[in-house]
Residue, then its C-alpha position, 0 to 999 in steps of 0.5 A: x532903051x536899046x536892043x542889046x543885039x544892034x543897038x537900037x529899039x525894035x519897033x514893036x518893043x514898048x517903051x514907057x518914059x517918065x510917066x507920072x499920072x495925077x487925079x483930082x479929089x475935090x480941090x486936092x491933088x493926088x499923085x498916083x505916080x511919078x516919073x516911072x520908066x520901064x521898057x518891054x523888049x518884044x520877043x520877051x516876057x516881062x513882068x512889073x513887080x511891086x508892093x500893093x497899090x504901087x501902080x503896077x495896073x494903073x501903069x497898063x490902064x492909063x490913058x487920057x480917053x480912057x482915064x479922062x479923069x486923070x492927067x497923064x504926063x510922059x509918054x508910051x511908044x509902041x510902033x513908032x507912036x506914042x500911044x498916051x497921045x492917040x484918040x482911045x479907039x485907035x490907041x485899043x485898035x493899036x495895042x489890041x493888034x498885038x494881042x494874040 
């Protein structure tokens, strides 16, 4: 995704690209999600709008470390890193920055 303005993605805009997350229920698979993308332009307010269970806080509180459960696919750029790929605690220092 781009910035409108220059044409190019801000760095400290978040960006979430073909993600799909699998759980394993004894020798079940379940796809809780599949190939979502979304984009979240710093500077902005933007909200993720869907019918229960669609995903909406699964899609904020996935990761690897912190969902060891769960196979995570895609990835989430925030600064340049791909945030699904970094150790939990650097991934929280990562995003908790941001925070206010």
């Amino acid at each position: 995704m781009e910035d409108k303005k220059n044409g190019k993605q801000k760095k400290s805009d978040i960006e979430i690209r073909d993600l799909s997350v699998t759980f394993q229920d004894g020798g079940e698979m379940i796809h809780a999600m599949e190939d979502v993308s979304a984009y979240f332009p710093s500077g902005s307010v933007t909200g993720l709008i869907g019918e229960s269970g669609s995903g909406k806080s699964l899609c904020g509180h996935v990761h690897p470390g912190i969902s060891p459960q769960a196979r995570v696919e895609g990835s989430c750029m925030y600064k340049g890193m791909d945030l699904y790929r970094l150790p939990e605690k650097r991934c929280r220092r990562s995003v908790e920055k941001r925070s206010p």
